[in-house]
N, C-alpha and C positions, 0 to 999 in steps of 0.2 A: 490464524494459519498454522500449521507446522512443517516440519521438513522432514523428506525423510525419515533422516537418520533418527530421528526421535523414538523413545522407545516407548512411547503411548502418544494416541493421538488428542492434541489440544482442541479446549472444542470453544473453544473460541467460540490555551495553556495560559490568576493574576501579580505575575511582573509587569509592574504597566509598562504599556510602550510608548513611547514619546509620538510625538502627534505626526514628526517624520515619519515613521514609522505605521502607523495604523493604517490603513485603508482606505486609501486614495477617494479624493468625495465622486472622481468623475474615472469609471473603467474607461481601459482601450475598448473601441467597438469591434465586434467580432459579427459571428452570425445570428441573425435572427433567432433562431433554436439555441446556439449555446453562446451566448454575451460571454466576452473577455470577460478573466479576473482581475482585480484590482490586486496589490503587492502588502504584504507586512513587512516581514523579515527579524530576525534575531532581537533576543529583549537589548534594550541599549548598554545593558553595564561589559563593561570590557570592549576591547577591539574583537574585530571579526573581520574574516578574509572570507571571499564566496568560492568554492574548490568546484563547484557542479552548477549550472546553470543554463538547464535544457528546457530552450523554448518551442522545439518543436517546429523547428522553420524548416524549410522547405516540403520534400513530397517522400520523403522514405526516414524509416525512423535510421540515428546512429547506430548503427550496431559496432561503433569503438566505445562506447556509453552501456549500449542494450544488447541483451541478447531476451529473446522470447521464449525459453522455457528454464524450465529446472533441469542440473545436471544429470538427472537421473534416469531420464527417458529419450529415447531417439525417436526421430520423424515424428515430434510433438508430445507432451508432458501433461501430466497432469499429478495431485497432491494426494496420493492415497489415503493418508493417515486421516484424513478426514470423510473418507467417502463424496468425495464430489462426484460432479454428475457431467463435469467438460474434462475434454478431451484440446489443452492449446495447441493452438497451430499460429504459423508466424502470417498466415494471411489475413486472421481475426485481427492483426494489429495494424493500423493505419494510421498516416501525418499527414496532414493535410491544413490550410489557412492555420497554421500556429498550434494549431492540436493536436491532441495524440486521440485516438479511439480505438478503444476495447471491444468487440463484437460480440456477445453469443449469441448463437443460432442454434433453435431444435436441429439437429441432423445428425443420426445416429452415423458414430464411425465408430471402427476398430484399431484399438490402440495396440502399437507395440510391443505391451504388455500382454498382447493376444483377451484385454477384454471390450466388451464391447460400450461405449461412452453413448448417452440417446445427444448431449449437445456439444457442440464446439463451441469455443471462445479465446480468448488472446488475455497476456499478462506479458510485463517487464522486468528485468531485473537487471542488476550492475554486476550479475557473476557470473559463471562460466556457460561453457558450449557442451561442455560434457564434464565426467567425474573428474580426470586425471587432470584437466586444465586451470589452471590462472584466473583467478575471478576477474573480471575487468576492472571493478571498483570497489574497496572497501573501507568501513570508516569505522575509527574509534572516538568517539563522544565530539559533540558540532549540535548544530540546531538543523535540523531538517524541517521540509515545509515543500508541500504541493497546493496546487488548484485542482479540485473536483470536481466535478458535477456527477451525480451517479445516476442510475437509472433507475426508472419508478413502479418498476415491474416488481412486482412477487417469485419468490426464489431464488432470486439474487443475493451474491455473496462479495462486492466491494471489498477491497483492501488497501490497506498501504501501511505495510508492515518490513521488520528487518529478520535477517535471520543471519548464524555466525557464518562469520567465512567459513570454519569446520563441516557446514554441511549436518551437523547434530545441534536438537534443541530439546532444551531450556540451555541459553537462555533464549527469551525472543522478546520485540517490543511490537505489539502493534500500534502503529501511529491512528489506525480508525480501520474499522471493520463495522458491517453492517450486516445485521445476522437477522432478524427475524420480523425487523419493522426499517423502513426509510425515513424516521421521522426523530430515531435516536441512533445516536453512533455510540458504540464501544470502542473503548481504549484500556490497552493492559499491558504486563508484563509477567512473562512466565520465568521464575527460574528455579534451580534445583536448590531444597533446604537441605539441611545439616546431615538430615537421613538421606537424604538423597532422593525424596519423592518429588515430583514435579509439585510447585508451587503457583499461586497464579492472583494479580492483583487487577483489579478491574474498576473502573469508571467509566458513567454515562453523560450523557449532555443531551438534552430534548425538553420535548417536543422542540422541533423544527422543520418548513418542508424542505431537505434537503436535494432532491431532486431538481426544486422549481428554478438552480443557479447554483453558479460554482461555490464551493466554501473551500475554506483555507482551513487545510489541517497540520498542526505544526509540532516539533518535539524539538525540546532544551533537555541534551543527556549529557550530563556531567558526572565526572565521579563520585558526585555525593549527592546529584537530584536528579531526576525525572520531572521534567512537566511538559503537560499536553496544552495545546492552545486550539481552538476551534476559530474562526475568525478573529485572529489575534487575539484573545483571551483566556487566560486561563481558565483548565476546565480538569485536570487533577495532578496532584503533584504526589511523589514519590521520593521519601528522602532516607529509607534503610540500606545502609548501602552492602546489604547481604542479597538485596532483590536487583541492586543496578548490575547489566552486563560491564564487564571491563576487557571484553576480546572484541575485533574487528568483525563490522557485521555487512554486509550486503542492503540493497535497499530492494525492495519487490512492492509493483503495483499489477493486480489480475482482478480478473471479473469473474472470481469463482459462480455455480451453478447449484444450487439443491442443497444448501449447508441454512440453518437446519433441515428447511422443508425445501420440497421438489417447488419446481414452478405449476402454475396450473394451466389448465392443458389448453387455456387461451389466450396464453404466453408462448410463441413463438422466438422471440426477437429480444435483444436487450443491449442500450450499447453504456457506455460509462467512457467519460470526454476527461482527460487532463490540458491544465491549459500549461501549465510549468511547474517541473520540479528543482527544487534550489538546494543545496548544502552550504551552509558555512561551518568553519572552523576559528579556534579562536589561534 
């Protein structure tokens, strides 16, 4: 993903964990279509306090947690820097039995930006309502970790990534992004080197069918490591510490649209489920 402010568009975990800690042998049951996730959480070394832990209970999402677009757009947002193809709106976004749901829908609207978008869809985020405001949540180095399930459709663009509170990137972490296949996830970090060119480090994990059930996608950022975890396991680690961010960053989950390629044209519909997202701090 990128944000705004950025000035080119980006084009986008093994610590063992103690057997507490892994994934539970028996999930909570949920719905038939999207089965609860079972829990990881943080690798064991050191103490850890839990600062965010949004399950998604009742019938409307938090919005003292969430708001549903980026600062940058009024009556709905969307990520120019990459060319997507939605247009979010806060009705895409829906909570319901412990879940959060992502919507896109084909339905051409016109954006505030006076251009024309062919799909709608919904995304999350811990920062503000507009430019001039407060972000609601931001964090400097902790373990982050959601439940997924994505969607299995074509042209689909998943996320769950951070960006700085400044609203400009590099740097940026994406915790999982799914760009041109549902069966391998991408994880990176972008930041600015010495000359000041956007830089960018990148890791895969697959084959797997991600779609068929939630996975756990997890990040340990410390001042001197990065590491990603896919169902509690490490899956790549990052230890230059000219590439870790050290400013307070936001967290964002969206269901971006047409990043690389458009969806095909009998793709109408796409939804992407979270079951919970967690923060700890040390």
């Amino acid at each position: 993903m990128t944000a705004k402010g950025a000035r080119r568009p980006l084009r986008r975990v093994a610590l063992a964990l103690s057997s507490a800690l892994l994934m539970t042998a028996t999930a909570c049951a949920g719905t038939a279509e999207t089965p609860r996730a079972p829990t990881t959480g943080p690798p064991p070394s050191g103490s850890w306090r839990i600062v965010l832990d949004e399950e998604f209970d009742g019938t409307e999402l938090d919005d003292r947690t969430w708001t549903t677009c980026y600062d940058w757009n009024k009556d709905g947002c969307t990520n120019s820097g990459n060319d997507e193809e939605q247009w979010y709106l806060p009705e895409q976004v829906s909570v319901r039995n412990g879940e959060l749901t992502l919507t896109a829908e084909r339905r051409e609207t016109e954006g505030s930006d006076d251009r024309t978008y062919p799909w709608i869809s919904g995304m999350i985020s811990t920062g503000r309502d507009d430019w001039y405001a407060e972000p609601r949540r931001t964090f400097t180095y902790g373990y982050f970790e959601a439940a997924i399930r994505i969607p299995p459709e074509a042209g689909m663009f998943p996320a769950f990534w951070m960006m700085p509170e400044s609203k400009f990137t590099p740097p940026e972490i994406d915790i999982m992004e799914f760009l041109d296949t549902t069966e391998q996830v991408s994880m990176y970090v972008h930041w600015r080197g010495s000359d000041g060119d956007e830089e960018r480090q990148r890791g895969t994990y697959g084959p797997a069918d991600f779609p068929d059930r939630f996975h756990m996608f997890g990040l340990l950022w410390e001042p001197d490591a990065l590491v990603w975890y896919v169902d509690g396991v490490e899956r790549l680690r990052v230890t230059d510490t000219e590439r870790i961010p050290d400013v307070p960053m936001e967290v964002l989950i969206n269901l971006a649209v047409g990043v690389p390629n458009s969806p095909p044209d009998t793709v109408d519909t796409a939804r992407m489920y979270v079951d919970w997202v967690r923060v700890w701090e040390r």
